[in-house]
Phi, psi and omega in degrees: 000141181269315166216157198235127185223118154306101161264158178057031188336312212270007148297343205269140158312172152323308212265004180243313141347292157344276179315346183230016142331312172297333181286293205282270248279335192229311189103008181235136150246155196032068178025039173249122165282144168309039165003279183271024155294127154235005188201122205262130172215159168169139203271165171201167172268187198241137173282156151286151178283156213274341171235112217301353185281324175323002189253160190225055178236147195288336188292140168277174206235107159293132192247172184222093170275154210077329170288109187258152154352153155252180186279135202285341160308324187271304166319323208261357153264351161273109201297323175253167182198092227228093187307130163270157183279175191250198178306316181304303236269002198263192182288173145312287164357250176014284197271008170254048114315303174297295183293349184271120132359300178299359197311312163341324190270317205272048185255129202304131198293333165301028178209012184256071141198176183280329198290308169338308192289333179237028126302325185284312194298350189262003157305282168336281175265049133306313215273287207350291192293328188316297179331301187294313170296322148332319208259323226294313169315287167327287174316307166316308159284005180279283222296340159291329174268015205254322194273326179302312189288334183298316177280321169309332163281005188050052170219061177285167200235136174286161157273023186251307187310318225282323186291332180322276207313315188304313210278330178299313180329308220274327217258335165317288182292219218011315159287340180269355186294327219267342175304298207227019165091207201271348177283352189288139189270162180243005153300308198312272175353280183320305189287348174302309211277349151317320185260025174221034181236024208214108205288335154295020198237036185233331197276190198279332166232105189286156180290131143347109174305345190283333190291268179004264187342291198313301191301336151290334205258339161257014156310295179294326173288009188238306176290325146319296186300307175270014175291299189326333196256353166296314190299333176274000000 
């Protein structure tokens, strides 16, 4: 298998979450290595909170009793952790998407066949290495300040996150150059794979885009500032 996708991740007990670390993290089960994994996927539910009553907003609130936390070690191996939206939260489109018989047809035609699919990705990592030699002063110094202010927000980071987090940026902007051309900005990039780069957006209460956001945008604006004083 090339690839392994968990549903319902966040059922597995603790003492089983252990067992299966070694898949995503190593690429080994019972310490036999997986020669050919390259891509670890798995769905979850939002955990319930430990006292599910406690919130004090007039909207009900749905809980997922059983879904517990993941273990942050075991979160802080996934580089995104990337909410889907609900009912509210989709389009008019969107949602007669969900619901048309037809879905099938409005699916953008550079993504309806596999070979289509794997032309863009093997696009996609053409940009990788440019990208990364390109990026690499400027991303070092976004990301340091990116880790500074994140703790400052009582949201800290491993330093296995800060390298995750360099390479998704990179790995962003690369799909959007190859999605939506040369226009695509790499402000834009950078705040995408933040807020949807952070093992905390696993747990029963995720941070807030407005934090994400605030923490990026002066992240860009200090390094920014200080590309501008290389150049003079």
């Amino acid at each position: 298998a090339e690839f392994v996708f968990f549903d319902e991740i966040s059922r597995c007990r603790p003492d089983l979450q252990n067992k299966m670390f070694p898949i995503i993290h190593e690429r080994r089960i019972a310490g036999i290595q997986l020669d050919h994994l390259k891509h670890r996927w798995a769905a979850m539910n939002p955990p319930a909170p430990e006292e599910p009553g406690a919130n004090n907003t007039a909207q009900p609130v749905t809980y997922y009793l059983g879904s517990e936390p993941l273990d942050p070690a075991l979160a802080d191996r996934f580089p995104f952790v990337v909410a889907v939206p609900d009912w509210k939260q989709l389009s008019k489109d969107d949602r007669r998407r969900v619901v048309s018989w037809k879905n099938g047809e409005v699916a953008a035609p550079d993504l309806a066949t596999p070979a289509a699919l794997a032309e863009l990705v093997e696009a996609c990592a053409t940009r990788l290495a440019v990208l990364e030699a390109e990026l690499d002063n400027w991303l070092s110094d976004y990301l340091v300040l990116v880790m500074d202010l994140l703790d400052k927000a009582q949201l800290p980071q491993s330093p296995r996150r800060a390298r995750m987090l360099a390479r998704s940026v990179v790995a962003v902007h690369a799909a959007r150059l190859v999605l939506e051309g040369e226009s695509a900005q790499l402000d834009d990039s950078a705040e995408i794979a933040l807020m949807y780069g952070l093992p905390q957006n696993a747990s029963d209460v995720p941070p807030s885009a407005a934090t994400i956001a605030a923490v990026h945008r002066q992240a860009w604006e200090i390094s920014s500032l200080s590309e501008d004083d290389a150049w003079r």
